[in-house]
C-alpha positions as CSV (number, residue, x, y, z in Angstrom):
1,X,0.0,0.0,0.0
2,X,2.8,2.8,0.5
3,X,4.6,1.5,-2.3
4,X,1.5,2.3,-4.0
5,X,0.8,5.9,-2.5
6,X,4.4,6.7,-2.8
7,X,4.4,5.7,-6.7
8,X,1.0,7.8,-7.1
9,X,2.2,10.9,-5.4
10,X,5.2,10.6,-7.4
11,X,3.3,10.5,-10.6
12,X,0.9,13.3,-9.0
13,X,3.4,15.4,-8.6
14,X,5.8,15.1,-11.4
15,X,7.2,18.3,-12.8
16,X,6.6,20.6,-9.9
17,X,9.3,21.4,-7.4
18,X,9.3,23.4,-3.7
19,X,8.6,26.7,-3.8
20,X,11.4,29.0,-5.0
21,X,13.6,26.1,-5.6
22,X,14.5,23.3,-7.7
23,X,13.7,20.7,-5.7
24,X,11.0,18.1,-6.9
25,X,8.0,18.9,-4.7
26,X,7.7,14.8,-4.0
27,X,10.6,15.6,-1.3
28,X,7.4,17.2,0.8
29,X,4.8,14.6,1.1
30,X,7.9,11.9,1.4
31,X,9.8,13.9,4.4
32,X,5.5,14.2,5.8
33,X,5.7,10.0,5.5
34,X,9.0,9.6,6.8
35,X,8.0,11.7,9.9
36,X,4.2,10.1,10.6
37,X,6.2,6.7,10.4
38,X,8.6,7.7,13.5
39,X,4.8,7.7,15.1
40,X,3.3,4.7,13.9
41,X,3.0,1.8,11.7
42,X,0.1,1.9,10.6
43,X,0.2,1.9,6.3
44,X,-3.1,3.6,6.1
45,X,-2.0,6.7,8.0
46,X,1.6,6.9,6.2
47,X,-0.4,6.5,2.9
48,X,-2.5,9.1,3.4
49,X,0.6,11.1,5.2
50,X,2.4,10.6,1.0
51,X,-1.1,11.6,-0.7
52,X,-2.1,14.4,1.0
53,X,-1.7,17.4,-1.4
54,X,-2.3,15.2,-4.2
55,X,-5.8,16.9,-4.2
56,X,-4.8,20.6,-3.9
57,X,-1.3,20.6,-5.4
58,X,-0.8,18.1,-8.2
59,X,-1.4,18.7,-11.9
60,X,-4.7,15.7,-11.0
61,X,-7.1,18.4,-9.3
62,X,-7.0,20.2,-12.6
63,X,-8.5,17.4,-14.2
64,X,-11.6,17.6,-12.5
65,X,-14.2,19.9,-13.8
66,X,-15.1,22.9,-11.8
């Protein structure tokens, strides 16, 4: 399962980068996993932990229709 999220958000996200730099904007939600998984285990929560800005901040919410 966090193979999976990780391999989404990456997709999600490709092509953007941190604000005012050049580093890919992945490095955020995977630093957000890295730092829920010092707390627990549990897959669910570190999946969510990789996808959460995938729907305000990826190139995906811009597919939906407003």
């Amino acid at each position: 399962m966090i193979g999976e999220a990780a391999a989404f958000a990456d997709k999600a996200h490709k092509g953007a980068f941190r604000k005012g730099t050049k580093i890919p904007y992945i490095t955020h939600p995977m630093e957000t996993a890295v730092i829920v998984s010092a707390f627990t285990d549990d897959e669910e929560i570190i999946a969510a932990a990789l996808l959460h800005d995938v729907p305000g901040k990826s190139w995906r919410t811009r597919l939906v229709p407003e």
